[in-house]
Each structure stands twice: as structure tokens, then as C-alpha cells.
C-alpha positions as CSV (number, residue, x, y, z in Angstrom):
1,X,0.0,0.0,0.0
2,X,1.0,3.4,-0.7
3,X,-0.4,6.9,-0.1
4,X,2.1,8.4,-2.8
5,X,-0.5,10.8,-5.4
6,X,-3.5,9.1,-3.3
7,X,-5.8,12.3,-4.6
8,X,-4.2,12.5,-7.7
9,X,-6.4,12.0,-10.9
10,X,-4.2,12.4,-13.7
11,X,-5.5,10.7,-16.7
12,X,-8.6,10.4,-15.5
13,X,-11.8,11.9,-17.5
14,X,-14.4,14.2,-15.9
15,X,-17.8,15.1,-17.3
16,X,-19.4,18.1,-14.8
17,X,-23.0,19.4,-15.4
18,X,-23.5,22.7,-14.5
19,X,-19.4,22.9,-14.6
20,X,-19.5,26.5,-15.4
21,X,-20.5,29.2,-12.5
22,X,-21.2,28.5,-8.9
23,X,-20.6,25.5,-7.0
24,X,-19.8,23.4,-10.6
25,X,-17.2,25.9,-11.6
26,X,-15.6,25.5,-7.8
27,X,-15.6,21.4,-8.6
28,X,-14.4,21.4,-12.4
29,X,-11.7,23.8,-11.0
30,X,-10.9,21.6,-8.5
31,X,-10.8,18.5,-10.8
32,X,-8.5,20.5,-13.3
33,X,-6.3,21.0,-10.8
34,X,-5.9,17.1,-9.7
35,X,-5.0,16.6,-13.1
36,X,-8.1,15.6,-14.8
37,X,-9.3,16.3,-18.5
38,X,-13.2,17.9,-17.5
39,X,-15.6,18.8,-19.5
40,X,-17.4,20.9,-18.5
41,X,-21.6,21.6,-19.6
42,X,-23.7,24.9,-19.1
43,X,-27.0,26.6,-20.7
44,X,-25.2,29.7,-22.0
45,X,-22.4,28.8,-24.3
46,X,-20.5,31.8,-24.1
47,X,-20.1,31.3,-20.2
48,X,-18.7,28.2,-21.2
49,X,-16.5,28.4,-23.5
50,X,-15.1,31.7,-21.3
51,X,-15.3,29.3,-18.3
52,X,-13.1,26.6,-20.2
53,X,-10.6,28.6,-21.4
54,X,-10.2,30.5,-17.9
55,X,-9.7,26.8,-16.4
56,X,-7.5,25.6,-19.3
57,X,-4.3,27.8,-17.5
58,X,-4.9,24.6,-14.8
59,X,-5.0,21.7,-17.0
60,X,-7.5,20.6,-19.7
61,X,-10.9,22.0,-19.7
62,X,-13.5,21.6,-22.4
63,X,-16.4,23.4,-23.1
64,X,-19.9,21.3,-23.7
65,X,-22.6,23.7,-24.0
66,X,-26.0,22.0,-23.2
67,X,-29.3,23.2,-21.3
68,X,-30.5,19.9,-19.6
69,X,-33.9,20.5,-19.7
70,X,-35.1,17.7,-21.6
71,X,-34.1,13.8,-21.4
72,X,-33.5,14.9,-25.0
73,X,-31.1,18.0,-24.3
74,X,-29.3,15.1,-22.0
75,X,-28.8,12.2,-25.1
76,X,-27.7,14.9,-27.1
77,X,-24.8,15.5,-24.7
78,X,-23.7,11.8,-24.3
79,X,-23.1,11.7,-27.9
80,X,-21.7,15.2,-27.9
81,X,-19.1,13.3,-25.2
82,X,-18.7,10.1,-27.1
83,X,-17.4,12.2,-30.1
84,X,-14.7,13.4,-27.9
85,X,-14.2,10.4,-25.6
86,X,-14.7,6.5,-24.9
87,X,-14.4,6.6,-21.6
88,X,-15.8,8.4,-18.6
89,X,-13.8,8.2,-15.3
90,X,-15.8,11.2,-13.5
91,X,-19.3,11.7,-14.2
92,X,-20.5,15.0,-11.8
93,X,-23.8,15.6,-11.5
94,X,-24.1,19.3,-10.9
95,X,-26.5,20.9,-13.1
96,X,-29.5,22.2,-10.7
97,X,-32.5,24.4,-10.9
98,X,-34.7,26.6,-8.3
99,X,-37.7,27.9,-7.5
100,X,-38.8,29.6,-4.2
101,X,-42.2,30.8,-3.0
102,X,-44.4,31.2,0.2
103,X,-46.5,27.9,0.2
104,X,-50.1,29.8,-0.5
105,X,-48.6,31.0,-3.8
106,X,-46.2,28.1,-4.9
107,X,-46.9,27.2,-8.6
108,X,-47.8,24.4,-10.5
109,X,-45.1,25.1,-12.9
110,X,-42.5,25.2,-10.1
111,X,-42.8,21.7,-10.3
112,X,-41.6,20.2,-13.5
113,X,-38.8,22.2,-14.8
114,X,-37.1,21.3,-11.4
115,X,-38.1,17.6,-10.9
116,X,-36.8,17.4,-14.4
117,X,-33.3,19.1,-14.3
118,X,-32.7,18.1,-10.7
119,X,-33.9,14.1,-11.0
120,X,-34.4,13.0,-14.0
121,X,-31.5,14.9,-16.1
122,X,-28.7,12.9,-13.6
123,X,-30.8,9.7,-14.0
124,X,-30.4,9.7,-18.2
125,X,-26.6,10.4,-18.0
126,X,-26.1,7.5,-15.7
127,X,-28.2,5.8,-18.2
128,X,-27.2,7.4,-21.6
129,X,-23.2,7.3,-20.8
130,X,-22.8,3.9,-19.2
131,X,-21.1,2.3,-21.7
132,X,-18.3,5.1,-21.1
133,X,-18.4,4.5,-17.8
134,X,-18.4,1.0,-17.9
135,X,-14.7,1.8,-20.2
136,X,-13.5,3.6,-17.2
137,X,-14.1,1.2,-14.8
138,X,-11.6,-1.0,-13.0
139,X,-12.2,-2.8,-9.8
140,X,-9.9,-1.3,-8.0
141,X,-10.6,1.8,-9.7
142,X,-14.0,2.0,-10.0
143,X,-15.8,5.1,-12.3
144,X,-17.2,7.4,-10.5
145,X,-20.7,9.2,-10.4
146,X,-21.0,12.0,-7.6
147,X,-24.6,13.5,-7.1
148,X,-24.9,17.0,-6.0
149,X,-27.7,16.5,-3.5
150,X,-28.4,19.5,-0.4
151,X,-28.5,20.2,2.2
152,X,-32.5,21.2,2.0
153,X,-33.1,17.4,0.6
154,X,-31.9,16.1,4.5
155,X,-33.5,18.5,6.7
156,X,-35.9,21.4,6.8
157,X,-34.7,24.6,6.2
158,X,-36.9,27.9,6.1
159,X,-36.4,28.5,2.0
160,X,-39.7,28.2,1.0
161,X,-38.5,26.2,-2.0
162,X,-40.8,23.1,-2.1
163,X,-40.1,21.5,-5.1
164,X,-36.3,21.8,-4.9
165,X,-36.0,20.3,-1.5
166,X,-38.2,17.4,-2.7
167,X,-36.1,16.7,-5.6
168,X,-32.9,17.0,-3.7
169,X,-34.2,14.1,-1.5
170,X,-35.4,12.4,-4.4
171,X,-31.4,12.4,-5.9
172,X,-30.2,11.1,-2.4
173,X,-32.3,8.3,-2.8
174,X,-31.7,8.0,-6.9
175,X,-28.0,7.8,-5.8
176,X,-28.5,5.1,-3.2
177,X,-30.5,2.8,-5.7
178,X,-28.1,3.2,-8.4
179,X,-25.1,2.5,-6.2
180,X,-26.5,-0.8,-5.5
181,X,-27.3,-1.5,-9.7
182,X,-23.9,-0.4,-10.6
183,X,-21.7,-1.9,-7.6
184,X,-21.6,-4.9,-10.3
185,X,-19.8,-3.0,-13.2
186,X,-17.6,-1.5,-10.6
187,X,-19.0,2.0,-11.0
188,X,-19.4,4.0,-7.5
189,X,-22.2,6.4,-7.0
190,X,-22.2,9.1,-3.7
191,X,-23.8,11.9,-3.4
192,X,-22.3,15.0,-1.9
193,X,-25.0,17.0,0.3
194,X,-23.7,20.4,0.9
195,X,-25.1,23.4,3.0
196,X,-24.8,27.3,2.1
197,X,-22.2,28.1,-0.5
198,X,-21.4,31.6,-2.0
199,X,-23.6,30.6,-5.4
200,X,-26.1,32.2,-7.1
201,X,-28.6,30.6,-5.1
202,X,-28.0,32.1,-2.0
203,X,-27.3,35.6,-3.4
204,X,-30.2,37.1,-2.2
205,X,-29.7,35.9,1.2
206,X,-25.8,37.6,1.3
207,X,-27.5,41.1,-0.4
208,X,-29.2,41.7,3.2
209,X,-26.3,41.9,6.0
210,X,-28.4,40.7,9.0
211,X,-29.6,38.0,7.4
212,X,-26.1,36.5,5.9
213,X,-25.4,37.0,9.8
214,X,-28.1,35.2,10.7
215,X,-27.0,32.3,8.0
216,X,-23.6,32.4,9.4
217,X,-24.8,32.2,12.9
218,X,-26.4,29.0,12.4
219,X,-23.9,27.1,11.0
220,X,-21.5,25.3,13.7
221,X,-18.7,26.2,12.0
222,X,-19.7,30.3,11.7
223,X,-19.0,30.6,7.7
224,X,-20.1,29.6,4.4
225,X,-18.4,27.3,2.2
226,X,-15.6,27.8,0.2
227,X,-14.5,26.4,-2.7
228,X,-11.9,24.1,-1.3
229,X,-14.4,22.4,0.8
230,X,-16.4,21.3,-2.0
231,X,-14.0,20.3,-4.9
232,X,-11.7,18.8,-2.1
233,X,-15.2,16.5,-1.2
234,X,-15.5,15.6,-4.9
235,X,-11.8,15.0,-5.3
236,X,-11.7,12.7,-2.8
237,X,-14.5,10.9,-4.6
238,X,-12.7,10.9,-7.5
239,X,-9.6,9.6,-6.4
240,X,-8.0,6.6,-5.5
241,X,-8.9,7.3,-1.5
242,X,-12.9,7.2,-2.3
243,X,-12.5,3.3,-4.2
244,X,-14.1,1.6,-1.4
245,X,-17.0,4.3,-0.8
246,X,-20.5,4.0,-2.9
247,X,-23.8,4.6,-1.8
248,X,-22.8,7.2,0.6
249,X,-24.1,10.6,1.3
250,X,-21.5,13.1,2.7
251,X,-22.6,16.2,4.1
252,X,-20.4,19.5,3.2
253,X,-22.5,21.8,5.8
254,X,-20.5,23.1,8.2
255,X,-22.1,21.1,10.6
256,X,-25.6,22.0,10.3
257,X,-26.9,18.5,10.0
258,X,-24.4,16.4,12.0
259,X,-24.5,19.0,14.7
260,X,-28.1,19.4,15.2
């Protein structure tokens, strides 16, 4: 046994959903880093194709534009892959949407676009790229597929964001049931479950002062995320350390779950 480059992914091939802003840029950096070739996906192409070549002073980032709103949108982008690749070592599941309103007012159509992007659209990669990931896999190297869950999919949080919670639980689960169908093939599934991160999504929250004060306050740890907390989760995943590890769910909160 040796723990010489234990985290080191050179060689390896990384697919990240959603690689190009937020939490999925702080992974795909992370990943470039360790050595890995990632490609990375996004909805606006010019963010990633200015992403990629930002990345690209790291290692080897390519851009894949895709909006993964449709199982469609989602084969397209495996065979966009295959035509670059036949093998996937890394496949991250990042790509996420939103939607939050006060319960008397939450809309029908909240419900769809995010049970689609959130659920299904990680479901028909796994499906749609096995065969690449079958190529990857070893048994003692496995392929890898890392599920961004959240934190608001494993306990109740005051967000007002229904179906988004309900679809985060639903991928903790997803990843759970496919760990156990591709344990066989020697292809690992985890999901990562983080808490509050500098994104997007929680932009409105750090506008107001008092209440990115009040956020802070209640996590253990008295901060948000950073980038190294999350791509150094997914690294680990990635790497050789993580071989032995599928079905899990790791929490990337701060505390706020394991503390409570």
C-alpha cells in the first residue's frame, strides 16, 4: 500500500453538469487541478467556452454547451461526449435548478422544470453514458458518479422552496438505488450534500447583512463554504482514497446536519 499521489487524478476523465458558474465551476476547477481532462456543460455557451478557457491555465478544460432540460437536451450531450471520448472516469452531477415561494402562492409550474433538471436529467446520464463509464471502470478503480444533493433534501430549512428540497431528497435516494445496480460493473455512486455556499442561489440571502449573519450564525462552523471544501469532497470521490466508498451521502455543511 502506498499513499504516494493518493488524490491524484491524472489521466482520468471528468464530465461536470453545471461545470461552469457556482458550486460546478468551484468542482471542475478543482478537478483540473488534480489533473483531470473535465468537460465541462452549461446553458449559456458563451459562459462556457469563457469558463473553459479560464480553467484551461490549470489543465485541460472543455467546453460542452447543453441546457439539460429535456431527457433529449441530455442524449444529445452523451453523444456530444462520445465524439470526444470512450471513456468516462468522473461523471458529476451538478446541473440544478430553483424555485422559491411562500406555500399559499407556490406554482404548478415550479414543479416540472425542477423535478426534471434536478432528478431526472442525472438519471439519463447515468443511463445514456454507461457504456463510457463501464470503459473507465476498473475494480480497483472504480468510475465514478457524484450526485450533488443539499443540504435542504436532508433536513428542513426555512427556503420556501418546495419542489427543490423534494427533488434534492429524491437524488439522495436515486443515488442510493443506483449505487447498488452499478456496484456490479464496478462503478461507484455518492452523493455530496452540501449546506450554504457563496452561489447564485444564495445571493439574495448575502445582499441583506443581518440576514447573511443570521445564516452564518447557524452554522456550527460560523461561515459559508468555500471552494476548497467542495471540490476537495469531490476529489476525494474521484480519487483513488474514495475506491471503497459508494452509496454514501456526505454532508459539506459546516455542521448543520451532524450538529443538530
Amino acid at each position: 500500500m502506498t499513499t504516494e499521489n493518493l488524490f491524484d487524478l491524472s489521466g482520468k476523465v471528468a464530465l461536470v453538469t453545471g461545470g461552469a458558474q457556482g458550486m460546478g465551476r468551484m468542482i471542475a476547477e478543482g478537478l483540473v487541478r488534480a489533473g483531470a481532462h473535465v468537460y465541462i456543460t452549461s446553458r449559456k455557451p458563451d459562459l462556457c467556452m469563457a469558463t473553459a478557457r479560464e480553467l484551461s491555465a490549470f489543465g485541460r478544460c472543455t467546453a460542452l454547451p447543453a441546457d439539460l432540460v429535456t431527457p433529449e437536451a441530455c442524449t444529445a450531450l452523451a453523444g456530444q461526449f462520445r465524439s470526444h471520448e470512450r471513456a468516462l472516469h468522473i461523471l458529476v452531477n451538478n446541473a440544478g435548478k430553483t424555485w422559491g415561494a411562500p406555500l399559499a402562492s407556490f406554482p404548478d409550474k415550479a414543479w416540472a422544470g425542477v423535478m426534471a433538471v434536478n432528478v431526472q436529467t442525472p438519471f439519463t446520464l447515468v443511463r445514456d453514458l454507461l457504456p463510457e463509464l463501464k470503459n473507465a471502470a476498473r475494480p480497483a478503480d472504480p468510475a465514478r458518479v457524484i450526485n450533488i444533493g443539499s443540504l435542504a433534501g436532508s433536513a428542513v430549512e426555512p427556503l420556501s422552496a418546495y419542489s427543490y428540497a423534494a427533488s434534492k431528497a429524491a437524488v439522495h435516494h436515486l443515488s442510493r438505488v443506483l449505487a447498488a445496480d452499478l456496484a456490479g460493473f464496478h462503478i461507484t455512486v455518492n452523493a455530496v450534500v452540501p449546506g450554504y455556499f457563496p452561489t447564485q442561489m444564495t445571493s439574495h440571502i448575502r445582499a441583506d447583512e443581518s440576514a447573511a449573519q443570521a445564516l452564518e450564525a447557524r452554522v456550527p462552523l460560523r461561515r459559508l463554504g468555500a471552494a476548497d471544501d467542495i471540490a476537495g469532497t469531490c476529489i476525494f470521490l474521484a480519487s483513488r482514497a474514495a475506491a471503497y466508498i459508494t452509496g454514501a451521502e456526505i454532508p459539506v455543511d459546516g455542521g448543520m446536519s451532524g450538529c443538530r
